[in-house]
VOMI-778801 format. One record per residue: residue number from 1; residue in one letter; x, y, z of N, C-alpha, C in turn. Coordinates in pm, 1 decimal, m for minus. Each point is the difference from the previous one (the first is absolute). Example, Ala and Ser with C-alpha at 12.3 -4.5 7.8 and 13.67 -1.06 7.14 Angstrom:
BEGIN
(r 1,A,(1319.0,m569.0,780.0),(m89.0,119.0,0.0),(90.0,120.0,0.0)),
(r 2,S,(m35.0,105.0,m72.0),(82.0,119.0,6.0),(m77.0,109.0,73.0)),
END
This chain:
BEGIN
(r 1,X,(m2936.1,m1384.6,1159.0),(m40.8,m73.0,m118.8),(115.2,m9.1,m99.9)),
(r 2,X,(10.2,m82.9,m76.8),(67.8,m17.8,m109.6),(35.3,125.2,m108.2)),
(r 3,X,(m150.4,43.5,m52.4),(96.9,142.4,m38.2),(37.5,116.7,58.2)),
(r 4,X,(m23.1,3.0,113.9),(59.7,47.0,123.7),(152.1,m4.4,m10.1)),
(r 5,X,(68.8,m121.0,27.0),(71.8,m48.4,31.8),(148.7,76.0,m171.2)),
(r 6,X,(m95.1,m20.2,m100.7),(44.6,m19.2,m128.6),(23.9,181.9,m13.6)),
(r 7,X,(m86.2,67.6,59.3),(2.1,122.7,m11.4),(116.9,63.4,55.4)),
(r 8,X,(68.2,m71.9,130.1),(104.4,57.0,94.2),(131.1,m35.0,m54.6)),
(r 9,X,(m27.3,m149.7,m114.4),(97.5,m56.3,m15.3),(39.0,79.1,m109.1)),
(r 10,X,(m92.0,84.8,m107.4),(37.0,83.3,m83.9),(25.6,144.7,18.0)),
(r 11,X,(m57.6,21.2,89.8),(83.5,134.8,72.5),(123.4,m5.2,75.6)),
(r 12,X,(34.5,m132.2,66.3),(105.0,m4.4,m10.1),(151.3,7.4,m100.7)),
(r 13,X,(m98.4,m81.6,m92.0),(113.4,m51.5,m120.9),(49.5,178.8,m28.5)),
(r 14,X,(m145.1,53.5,m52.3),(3.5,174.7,m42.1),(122.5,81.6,56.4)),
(r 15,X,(m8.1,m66.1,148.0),(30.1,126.8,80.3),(162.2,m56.7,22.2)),
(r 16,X,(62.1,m102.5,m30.3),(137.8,m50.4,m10.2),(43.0,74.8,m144.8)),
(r 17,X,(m90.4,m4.2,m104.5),(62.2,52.1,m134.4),(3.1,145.2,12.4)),
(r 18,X,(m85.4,65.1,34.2),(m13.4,103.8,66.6),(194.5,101.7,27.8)),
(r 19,X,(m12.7,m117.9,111.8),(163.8,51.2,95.0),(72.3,m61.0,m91.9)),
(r 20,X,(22.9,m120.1,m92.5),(103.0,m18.8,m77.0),(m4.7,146.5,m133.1)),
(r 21,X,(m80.6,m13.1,m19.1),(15.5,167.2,m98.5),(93.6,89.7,67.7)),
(r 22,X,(m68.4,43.6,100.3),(98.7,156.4,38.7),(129.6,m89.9,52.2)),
(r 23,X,(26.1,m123.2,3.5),(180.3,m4.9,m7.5),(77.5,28.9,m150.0)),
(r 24,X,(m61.3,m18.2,m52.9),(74.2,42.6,m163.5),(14.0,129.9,m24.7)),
(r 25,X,(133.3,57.2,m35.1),(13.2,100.1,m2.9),(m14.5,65.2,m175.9)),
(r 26,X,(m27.7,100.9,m18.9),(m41.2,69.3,m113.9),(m100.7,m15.4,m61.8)),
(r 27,X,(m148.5,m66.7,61.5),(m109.9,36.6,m51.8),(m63.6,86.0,45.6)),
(r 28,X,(m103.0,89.1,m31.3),(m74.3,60.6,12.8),(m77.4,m34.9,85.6)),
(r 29,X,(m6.6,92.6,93.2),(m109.6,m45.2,108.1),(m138.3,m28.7,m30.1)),
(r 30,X,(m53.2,126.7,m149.1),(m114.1,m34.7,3.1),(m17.6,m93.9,m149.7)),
(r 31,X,(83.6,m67.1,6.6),(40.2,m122.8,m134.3),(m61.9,m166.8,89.0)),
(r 32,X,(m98.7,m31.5,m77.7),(m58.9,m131.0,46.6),(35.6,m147.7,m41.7)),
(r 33,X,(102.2,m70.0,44.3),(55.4,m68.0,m57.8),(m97.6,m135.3,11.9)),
(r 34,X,(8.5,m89.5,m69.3),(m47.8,m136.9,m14.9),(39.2,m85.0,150.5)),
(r 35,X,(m46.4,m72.8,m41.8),(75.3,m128.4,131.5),(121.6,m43.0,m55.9)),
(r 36,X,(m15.2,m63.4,m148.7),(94.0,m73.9,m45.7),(159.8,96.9,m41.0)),
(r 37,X,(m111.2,138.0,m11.9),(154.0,156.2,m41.1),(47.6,m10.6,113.0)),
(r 38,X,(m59.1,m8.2,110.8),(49.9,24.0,159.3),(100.8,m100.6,46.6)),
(r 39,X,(m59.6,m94.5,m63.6),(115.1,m170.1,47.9),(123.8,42.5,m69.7)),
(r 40,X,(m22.7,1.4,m156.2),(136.1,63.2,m78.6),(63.2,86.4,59.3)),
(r 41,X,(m27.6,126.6,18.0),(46.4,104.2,7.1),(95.2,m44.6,169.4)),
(r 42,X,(m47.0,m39.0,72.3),(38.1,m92.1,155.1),(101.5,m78.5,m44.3)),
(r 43,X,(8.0,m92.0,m66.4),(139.9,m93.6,1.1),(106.5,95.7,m129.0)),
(r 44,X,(m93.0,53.5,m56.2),(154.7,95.3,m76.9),(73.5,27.8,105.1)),
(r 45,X,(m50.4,105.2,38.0),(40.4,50.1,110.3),(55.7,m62.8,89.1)),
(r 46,X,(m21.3,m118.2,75.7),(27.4,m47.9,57.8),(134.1,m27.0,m32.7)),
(r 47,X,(24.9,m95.4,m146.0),(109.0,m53.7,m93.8),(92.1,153.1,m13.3)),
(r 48,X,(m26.8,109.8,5.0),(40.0,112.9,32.1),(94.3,26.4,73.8)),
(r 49,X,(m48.2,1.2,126.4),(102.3,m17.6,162.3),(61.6,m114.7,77.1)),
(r 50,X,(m72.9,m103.2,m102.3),(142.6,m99.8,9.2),(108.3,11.8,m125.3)),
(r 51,X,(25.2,33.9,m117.4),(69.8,105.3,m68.9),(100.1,118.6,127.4)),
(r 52,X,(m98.4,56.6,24.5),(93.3,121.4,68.7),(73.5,m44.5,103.9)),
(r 53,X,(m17.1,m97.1,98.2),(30.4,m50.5,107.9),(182.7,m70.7,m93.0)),
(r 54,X,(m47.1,m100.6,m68.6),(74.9,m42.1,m40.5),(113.9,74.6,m54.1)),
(r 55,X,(m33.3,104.2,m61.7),(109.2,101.8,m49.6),(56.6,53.9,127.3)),
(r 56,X,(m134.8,104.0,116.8),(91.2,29.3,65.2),(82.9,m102.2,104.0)),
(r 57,X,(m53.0,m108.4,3.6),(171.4,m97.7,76.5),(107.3,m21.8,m92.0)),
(r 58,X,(m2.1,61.2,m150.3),(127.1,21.4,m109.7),(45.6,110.3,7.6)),
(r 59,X,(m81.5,113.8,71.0),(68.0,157.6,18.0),(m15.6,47.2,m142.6)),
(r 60,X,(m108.0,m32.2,m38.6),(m17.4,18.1,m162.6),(m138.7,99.2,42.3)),
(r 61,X,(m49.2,91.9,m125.6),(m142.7,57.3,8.2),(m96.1,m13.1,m91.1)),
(r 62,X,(m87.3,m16.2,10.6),(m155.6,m52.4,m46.9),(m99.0,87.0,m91.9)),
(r 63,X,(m35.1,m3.7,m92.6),(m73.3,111.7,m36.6),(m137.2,m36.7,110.9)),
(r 64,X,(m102.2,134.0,m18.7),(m66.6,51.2,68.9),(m158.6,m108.1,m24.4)),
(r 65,X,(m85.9,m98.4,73.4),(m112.9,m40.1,m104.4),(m65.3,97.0,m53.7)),
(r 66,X,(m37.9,m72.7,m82.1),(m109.5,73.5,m145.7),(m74.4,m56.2,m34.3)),
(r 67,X,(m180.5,m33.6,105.7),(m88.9,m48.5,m24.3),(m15.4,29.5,m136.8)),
(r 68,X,(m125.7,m66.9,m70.2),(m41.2,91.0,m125.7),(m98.7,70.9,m14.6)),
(r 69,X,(m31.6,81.2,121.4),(m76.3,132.8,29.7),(135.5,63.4,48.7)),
(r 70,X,(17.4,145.3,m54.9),(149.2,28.2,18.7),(m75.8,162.8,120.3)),
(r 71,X,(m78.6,14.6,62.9),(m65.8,134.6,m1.8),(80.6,m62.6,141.1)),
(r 72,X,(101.9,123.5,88.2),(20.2,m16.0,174.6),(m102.1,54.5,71.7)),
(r 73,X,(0.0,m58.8,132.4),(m90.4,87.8,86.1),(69.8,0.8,128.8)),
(r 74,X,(12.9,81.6,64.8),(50.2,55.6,86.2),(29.2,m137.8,84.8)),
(r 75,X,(m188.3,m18.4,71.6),(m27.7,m137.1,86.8),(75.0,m105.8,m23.2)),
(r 76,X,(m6.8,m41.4,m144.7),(96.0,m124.4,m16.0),(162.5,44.8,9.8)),
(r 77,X,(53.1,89.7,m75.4),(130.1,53.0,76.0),(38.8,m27.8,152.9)),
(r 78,X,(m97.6,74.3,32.9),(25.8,m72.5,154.2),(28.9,m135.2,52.2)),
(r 79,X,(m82.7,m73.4,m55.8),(12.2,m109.8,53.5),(48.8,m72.6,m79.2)),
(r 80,X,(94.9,11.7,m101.0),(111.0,m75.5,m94.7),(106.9,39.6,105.5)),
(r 81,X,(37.3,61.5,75.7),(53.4,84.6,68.0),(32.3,m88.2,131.1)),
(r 82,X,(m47.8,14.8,48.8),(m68.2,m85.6,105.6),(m0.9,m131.6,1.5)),
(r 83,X,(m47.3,m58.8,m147.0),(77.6,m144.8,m21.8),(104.8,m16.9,m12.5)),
(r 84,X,(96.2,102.5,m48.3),(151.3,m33.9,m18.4),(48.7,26.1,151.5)),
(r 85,X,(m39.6,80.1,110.1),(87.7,8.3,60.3),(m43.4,m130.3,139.4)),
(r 86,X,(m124.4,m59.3,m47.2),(m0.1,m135.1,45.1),(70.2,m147.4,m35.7)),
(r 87,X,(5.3,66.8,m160.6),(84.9,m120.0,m52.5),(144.2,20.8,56.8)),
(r 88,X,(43.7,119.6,1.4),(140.0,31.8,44.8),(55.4,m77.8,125.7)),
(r 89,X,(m117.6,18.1,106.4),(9.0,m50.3,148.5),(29.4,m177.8,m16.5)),
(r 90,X,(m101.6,m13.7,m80.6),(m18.0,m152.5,m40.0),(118.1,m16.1,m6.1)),
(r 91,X,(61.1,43.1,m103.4),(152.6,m102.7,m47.3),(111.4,59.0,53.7)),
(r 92,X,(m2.5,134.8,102.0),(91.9,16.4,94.4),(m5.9,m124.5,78.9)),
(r 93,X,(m155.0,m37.2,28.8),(m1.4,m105.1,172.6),(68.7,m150.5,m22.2)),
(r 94,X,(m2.5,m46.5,m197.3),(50.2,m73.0,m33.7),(137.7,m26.1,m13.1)),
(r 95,X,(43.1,82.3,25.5),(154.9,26.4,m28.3),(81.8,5.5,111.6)),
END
């Protein structure tokens, strides 16, 4: 049925914002962000590591992001971590 249909399509939407959250690094895990904080906080960031990228092909260094929830958590450490050393591969394979 139709709201059937509408129900999956919003648990979907949920469950994409969901995984875009835990890519941002320095919020609080148990910090509930908006959709629209989540979009922001995503292209900062984003605008972020194209910043760092760009510096590091200048051999220059980057300060660190600084969502504006400043609290670390381990989990996201990790996987800021983990993004850089994917981004790393990235622009080794480019090069």
């Amino acid at each position: 049925t139709a709201n059937r249909k509408e129900r999956r399509r919003t648990q979907s939407i949920n469950s994409a914002f969901a995984e875009l959250r835990e890519c941002i690094p320095n919020v609080p895990a148990d910090t509930k962000l908006s959709k629209i904080k989540t979009l922001r906080l995503a292209t900062s960031y984003i605008a972020y590591l194209m910043d760092l990228l760009a510096k590091d092909d200048q051999n220059g260094e980057a300060e660190a992001f600084k969502a504006e929830i400043k609290k670390t958590d381990v989990k996201e450490e990790k996987r800021k971590k983990e993004l850089n050393e994917i981004l790393k591969k990235h622009s080794e394979q480019q090069r």
